[in-house]
N, CA, C and O atoms as a printed pandas DataFrame, in Angstrom:
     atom_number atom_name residue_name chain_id  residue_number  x_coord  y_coord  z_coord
0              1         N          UNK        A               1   13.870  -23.405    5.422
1              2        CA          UNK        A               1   13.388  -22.734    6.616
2              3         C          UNK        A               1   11.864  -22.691    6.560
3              4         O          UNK        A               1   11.375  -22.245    5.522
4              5         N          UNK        A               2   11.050  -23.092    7.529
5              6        CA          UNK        A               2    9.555  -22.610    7.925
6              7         C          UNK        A               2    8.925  -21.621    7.270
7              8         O          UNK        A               2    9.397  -20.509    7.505
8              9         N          UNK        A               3    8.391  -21.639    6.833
9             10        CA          UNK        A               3    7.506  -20.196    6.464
10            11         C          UNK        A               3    7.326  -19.201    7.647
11            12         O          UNK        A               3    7.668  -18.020    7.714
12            13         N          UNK        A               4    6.552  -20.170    8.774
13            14        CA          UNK        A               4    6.220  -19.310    9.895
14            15         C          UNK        A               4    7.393  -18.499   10.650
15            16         O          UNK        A               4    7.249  -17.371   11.120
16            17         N          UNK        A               5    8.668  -19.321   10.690
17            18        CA          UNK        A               5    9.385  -19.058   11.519
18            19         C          UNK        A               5   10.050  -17.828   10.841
19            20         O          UNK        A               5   10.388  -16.861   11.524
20            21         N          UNK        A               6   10.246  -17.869    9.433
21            22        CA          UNK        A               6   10.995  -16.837    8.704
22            23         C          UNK        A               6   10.184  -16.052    8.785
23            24         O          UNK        A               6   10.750  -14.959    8.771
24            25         N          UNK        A               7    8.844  -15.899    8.889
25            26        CA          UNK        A               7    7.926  -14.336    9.383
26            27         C          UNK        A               7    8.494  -14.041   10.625
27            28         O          UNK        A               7    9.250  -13.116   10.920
28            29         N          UNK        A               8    8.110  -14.800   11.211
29            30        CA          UNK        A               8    8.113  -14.460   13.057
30            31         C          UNK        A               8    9.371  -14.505   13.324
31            32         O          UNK        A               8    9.633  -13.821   14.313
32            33         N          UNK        A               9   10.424  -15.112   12.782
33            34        CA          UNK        A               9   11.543  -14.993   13.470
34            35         C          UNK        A               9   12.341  -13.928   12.442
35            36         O          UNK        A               9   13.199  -13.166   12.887
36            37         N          UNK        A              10   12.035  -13.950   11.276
37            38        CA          UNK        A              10   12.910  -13.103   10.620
38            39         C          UNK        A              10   12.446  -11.877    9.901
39            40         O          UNK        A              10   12.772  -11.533    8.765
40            41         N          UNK        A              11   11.216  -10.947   11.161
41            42        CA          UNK        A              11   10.442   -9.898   10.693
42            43         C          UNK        A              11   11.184   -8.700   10.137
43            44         O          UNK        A              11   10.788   -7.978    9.222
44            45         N          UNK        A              12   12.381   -8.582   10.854
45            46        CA          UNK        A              12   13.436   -7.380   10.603
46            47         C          UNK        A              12   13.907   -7.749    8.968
47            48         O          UNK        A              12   14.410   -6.799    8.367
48            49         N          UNK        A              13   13.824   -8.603    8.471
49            50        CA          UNK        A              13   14.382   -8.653    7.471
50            51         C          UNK        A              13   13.798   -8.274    5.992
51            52         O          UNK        A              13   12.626   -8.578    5.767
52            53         N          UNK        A              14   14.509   -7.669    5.044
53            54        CA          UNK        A              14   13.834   -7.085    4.058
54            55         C          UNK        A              14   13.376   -8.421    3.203
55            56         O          UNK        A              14   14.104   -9.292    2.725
56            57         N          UNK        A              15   11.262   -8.250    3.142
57            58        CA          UNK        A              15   10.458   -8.754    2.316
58            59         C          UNK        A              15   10.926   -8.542    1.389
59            60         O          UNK        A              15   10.473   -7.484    0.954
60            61         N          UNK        A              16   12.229   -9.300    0.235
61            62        CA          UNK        A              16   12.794   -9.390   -0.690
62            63         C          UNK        A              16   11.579   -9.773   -2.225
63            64         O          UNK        A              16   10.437   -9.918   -1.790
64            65         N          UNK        A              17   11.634   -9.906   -3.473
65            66        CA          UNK        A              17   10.977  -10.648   -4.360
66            67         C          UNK        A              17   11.263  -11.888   -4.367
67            68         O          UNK        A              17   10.472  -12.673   -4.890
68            69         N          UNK        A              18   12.745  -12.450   -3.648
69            70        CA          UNK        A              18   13.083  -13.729   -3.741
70            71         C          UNK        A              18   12.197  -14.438   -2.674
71            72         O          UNK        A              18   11.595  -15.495   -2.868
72            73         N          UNK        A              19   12.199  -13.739   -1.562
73            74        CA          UNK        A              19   12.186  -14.588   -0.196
74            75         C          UNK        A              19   10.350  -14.396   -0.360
75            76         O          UNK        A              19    9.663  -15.417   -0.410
76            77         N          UNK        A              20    9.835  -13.302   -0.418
77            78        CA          UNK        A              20    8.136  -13.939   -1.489
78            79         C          UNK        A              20    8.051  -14.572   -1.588
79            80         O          UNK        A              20    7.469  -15.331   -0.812
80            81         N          UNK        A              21    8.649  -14.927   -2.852
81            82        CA          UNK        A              21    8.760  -16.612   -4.415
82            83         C          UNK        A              21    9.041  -17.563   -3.572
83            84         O          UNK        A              21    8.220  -18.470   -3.706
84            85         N          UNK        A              22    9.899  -17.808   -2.676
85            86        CA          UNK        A              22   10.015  -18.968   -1.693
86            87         C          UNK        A              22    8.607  -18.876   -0.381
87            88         O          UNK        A              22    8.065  -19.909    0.013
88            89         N          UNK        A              23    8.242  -17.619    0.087
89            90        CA          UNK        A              23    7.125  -18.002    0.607
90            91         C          UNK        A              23    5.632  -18.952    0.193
91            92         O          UNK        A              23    4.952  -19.868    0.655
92            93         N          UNK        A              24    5.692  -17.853   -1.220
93            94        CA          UNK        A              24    4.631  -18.912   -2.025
94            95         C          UNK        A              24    4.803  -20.513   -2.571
95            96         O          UNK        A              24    3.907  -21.329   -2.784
96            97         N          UNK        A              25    6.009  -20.644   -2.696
97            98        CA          UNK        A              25    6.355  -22.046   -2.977
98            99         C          UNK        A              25    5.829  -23.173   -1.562
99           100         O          UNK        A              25    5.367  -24.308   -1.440
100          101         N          UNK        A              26    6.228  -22.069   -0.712
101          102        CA          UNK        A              26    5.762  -22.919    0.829
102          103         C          UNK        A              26    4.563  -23.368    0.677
103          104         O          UNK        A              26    4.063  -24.492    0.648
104          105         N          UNK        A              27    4.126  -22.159    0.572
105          106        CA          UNK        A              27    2.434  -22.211    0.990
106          107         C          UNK        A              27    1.354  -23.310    0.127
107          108         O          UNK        A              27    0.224  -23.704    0.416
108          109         N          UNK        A              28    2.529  -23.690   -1.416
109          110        CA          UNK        A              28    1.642  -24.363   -2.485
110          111         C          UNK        A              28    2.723  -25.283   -3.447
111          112         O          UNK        A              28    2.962  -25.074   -4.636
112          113         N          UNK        A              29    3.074  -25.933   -2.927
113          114        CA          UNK        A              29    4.655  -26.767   -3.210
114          115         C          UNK        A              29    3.957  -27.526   -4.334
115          116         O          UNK        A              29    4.740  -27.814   -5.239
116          117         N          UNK        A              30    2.223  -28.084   -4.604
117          118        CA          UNK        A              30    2.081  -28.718   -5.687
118          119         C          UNK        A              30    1.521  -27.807   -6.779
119          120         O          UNK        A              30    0.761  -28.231   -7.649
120          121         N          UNK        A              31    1.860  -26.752   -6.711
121          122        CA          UNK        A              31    1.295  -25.512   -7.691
122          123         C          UNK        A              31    0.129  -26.318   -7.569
123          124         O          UNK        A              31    0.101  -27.288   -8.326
124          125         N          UNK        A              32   -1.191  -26.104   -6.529
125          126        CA          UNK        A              32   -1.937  -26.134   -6.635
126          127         C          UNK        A              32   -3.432  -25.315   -5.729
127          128         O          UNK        A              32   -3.526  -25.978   -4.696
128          129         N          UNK        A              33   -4.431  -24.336   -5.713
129          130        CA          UNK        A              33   -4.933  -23.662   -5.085
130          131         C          UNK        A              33   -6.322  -24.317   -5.004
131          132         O          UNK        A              33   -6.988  -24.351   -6.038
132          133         N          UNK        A              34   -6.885  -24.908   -3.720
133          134        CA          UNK        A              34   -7.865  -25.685   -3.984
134          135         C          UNK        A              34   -8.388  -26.811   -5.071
135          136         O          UNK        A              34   -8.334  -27.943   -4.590
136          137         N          UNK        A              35   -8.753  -26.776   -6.070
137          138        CA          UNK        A              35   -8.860  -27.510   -7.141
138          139         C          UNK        A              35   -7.897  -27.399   -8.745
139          140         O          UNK        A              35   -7.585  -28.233   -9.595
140          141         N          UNK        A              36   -7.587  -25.433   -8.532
141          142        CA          UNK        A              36   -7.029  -25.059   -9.932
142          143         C          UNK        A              36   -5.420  -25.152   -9.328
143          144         O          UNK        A              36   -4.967  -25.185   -8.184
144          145         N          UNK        A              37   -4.712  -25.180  -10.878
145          146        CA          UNK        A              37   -3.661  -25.282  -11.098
146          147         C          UNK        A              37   -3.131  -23.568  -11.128
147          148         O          UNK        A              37   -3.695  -22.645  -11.715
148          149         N          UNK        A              38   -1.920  -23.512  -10.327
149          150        CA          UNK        A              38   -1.679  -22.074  -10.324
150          151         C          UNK        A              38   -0.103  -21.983  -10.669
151          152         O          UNK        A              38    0.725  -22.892  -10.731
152          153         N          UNK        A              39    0.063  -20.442  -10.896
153          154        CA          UNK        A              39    1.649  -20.120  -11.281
154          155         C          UNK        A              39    2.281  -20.258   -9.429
155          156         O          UNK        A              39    1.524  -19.877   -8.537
156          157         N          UNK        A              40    3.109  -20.593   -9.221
157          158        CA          UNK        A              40    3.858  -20.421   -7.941
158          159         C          UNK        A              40    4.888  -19.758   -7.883
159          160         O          UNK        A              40    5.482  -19.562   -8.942
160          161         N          UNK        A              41    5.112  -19.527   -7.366
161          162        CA          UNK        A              41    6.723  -18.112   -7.361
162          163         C          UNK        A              41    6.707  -17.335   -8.136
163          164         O          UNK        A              41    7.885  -17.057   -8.359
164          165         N          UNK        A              42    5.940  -16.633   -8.873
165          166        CA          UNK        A              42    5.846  -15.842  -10.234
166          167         C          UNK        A              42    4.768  -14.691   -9.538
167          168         O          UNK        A              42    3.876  -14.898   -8.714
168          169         N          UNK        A              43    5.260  -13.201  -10.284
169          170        CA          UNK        A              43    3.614  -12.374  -10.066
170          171         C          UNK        A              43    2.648  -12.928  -10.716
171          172         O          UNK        A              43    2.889  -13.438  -11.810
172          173         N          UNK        A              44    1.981  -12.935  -10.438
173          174        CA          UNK        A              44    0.485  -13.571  -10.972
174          175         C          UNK        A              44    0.232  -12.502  -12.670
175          176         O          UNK        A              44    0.865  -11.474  -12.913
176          177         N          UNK        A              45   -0.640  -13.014  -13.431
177          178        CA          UNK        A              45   -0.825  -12.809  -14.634
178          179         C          UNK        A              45   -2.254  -12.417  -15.216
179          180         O          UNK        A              45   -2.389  -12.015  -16.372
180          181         N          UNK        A              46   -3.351  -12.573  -14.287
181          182        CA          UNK        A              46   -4.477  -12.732  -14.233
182          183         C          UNK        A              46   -5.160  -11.742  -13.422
183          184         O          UNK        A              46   -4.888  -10.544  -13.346
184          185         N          UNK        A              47   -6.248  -12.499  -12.713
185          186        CA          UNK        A              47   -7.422  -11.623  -11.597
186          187         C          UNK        A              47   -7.107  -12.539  -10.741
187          188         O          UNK        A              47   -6.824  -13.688  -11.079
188          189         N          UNK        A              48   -7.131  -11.981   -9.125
189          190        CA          UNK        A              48   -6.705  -12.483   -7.911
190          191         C          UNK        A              48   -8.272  -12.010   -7.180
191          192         O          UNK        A              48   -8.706  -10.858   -7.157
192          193         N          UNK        A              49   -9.067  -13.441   -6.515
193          194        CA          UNK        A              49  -10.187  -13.068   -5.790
194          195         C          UNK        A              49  -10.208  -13.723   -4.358
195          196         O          UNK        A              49   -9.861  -14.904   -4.355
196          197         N          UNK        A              50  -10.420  -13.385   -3.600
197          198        CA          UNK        A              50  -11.194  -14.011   -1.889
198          199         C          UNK        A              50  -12.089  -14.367   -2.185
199          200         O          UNK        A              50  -12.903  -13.484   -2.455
200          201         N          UNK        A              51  -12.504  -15.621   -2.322
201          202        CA          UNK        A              51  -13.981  -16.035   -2.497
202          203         C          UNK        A              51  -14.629  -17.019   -1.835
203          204         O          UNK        A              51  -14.192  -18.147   -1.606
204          205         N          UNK        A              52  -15.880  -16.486   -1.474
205          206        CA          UNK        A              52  -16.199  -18.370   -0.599
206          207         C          UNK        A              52  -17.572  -18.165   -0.775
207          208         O          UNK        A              52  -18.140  -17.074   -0.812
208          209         N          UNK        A              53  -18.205  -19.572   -0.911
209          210        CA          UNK        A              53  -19.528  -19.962   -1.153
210          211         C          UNK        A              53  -19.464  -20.929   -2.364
211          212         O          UNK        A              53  -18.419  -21.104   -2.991
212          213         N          UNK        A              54  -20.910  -21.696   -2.734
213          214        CA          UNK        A              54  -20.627  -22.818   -3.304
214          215         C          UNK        A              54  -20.724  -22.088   -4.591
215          216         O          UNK        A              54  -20.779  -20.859   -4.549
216          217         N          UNK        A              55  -20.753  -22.749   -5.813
217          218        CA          UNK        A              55  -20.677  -22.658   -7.505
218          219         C          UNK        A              55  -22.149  -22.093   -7.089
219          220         O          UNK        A              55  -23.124  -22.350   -6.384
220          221         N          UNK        A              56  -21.563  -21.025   -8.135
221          222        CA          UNK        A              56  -23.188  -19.928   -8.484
222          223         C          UNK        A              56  -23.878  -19.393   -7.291
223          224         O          UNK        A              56  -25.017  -18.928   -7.333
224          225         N          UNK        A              57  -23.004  -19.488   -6.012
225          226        CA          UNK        A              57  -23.599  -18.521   -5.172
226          227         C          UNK        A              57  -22.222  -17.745   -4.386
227          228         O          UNK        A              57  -22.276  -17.390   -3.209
228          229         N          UNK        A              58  -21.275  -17.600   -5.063
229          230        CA          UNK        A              58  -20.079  -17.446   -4.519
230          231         C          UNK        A              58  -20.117  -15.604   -4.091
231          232         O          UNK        A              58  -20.615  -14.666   -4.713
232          233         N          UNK        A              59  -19.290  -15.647   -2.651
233          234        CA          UNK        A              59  -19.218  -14.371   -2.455
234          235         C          UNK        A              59  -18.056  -13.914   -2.248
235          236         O          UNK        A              59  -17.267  -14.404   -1.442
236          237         N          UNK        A              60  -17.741  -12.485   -3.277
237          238        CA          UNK        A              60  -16.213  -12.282   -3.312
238          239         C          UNK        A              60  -16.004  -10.990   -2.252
239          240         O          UNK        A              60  -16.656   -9.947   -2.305
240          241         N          UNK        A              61  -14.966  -11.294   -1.297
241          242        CA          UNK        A              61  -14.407  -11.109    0.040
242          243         C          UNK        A              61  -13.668   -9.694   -0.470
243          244         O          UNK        A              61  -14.084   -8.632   -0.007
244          245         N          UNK        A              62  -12.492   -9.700   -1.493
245          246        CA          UNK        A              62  -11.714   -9.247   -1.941
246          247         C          UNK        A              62  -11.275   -9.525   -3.587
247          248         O          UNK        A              62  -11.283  -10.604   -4.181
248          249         N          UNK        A              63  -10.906   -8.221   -4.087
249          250        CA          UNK        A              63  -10.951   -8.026   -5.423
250          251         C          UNK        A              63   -9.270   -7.533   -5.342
251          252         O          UNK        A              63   -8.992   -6.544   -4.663
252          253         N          UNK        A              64   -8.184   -8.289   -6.078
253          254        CA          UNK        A              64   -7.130   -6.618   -6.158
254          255         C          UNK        A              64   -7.376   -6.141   -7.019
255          256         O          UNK        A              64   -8.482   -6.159   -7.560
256          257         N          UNK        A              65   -6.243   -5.488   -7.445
257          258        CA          UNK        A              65   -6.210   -4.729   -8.218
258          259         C          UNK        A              65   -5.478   -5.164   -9.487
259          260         O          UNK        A              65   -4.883   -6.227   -9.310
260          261         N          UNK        A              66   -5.336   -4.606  -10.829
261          262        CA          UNK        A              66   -5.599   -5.925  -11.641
262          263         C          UNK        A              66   -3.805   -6.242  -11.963
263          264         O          UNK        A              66   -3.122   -5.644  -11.132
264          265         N          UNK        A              67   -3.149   -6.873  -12.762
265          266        CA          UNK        A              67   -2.031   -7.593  -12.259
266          267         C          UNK        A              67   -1.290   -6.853  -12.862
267          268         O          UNK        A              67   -0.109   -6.795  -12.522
268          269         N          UNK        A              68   -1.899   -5.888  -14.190
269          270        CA          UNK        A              68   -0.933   -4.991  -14.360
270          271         C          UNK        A              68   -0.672   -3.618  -14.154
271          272         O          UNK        A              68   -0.055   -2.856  -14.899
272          273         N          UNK        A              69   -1.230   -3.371  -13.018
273          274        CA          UNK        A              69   -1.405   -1.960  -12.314
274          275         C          UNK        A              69   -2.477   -0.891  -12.673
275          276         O          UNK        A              69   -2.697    0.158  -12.068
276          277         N          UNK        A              70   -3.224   -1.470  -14.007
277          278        CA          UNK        A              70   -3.927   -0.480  -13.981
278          279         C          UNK        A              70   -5.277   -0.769  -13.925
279          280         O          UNK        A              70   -5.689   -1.520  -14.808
280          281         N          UNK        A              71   -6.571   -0.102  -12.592
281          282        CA          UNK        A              71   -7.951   -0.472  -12.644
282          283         C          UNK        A              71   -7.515   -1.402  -11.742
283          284         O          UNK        A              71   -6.390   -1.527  -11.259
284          285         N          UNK        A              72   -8.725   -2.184  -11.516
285          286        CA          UNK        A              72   -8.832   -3.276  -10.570
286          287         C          UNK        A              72   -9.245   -4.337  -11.026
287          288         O          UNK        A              72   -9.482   -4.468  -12.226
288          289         N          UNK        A              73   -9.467   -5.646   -9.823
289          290        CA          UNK        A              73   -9.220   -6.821  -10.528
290          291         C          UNK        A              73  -10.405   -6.938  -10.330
291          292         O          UNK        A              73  -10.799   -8.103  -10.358
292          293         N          UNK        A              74  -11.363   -5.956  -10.079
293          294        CA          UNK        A              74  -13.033   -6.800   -9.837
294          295         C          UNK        A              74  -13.926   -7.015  -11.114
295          296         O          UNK        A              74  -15.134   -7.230  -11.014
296          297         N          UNK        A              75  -13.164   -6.936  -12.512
297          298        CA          UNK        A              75  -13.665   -7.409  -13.476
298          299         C          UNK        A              75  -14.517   -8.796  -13.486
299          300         O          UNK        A              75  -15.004   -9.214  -14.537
């Protein structure tokens, strides 16, 4: 099924951990995020950033919070 369509068409339905793991698989089918190699269907393990601008002038958009609940990810 679509990614889009299972949002939009299937909003009533409970955002499961499974149906996530299959969103993200959508979104990155070659486990890949711009240049780096990433976990896909998995909680993440690391620091999660929004970032844009070139090498060494990069500006971060968004920081979470860090992957194992405690503090944040703007380390």
């Amino acid at each position: 099924m679509d990614l889009l369509l299972d949002a939009t068409e299937g909003y009533r339905d409970p955002l499961t951990i499974d149906r996530l793991y299959q969103w993200h698989r959508a979104l990155f089918p070659m486990g890949v995020s711009g240049l780096k190699q990433i976990k896909v269907g998995a909680w993440r393990e690391g620091p999660m950033r929004v970032i844009s601008g070139s090498t060494g002038n990069e500006r971060v958009h968004y920081a979470a919070p860090s992957a194992d609940g405690h503090g944040t990810g703007a380390g």
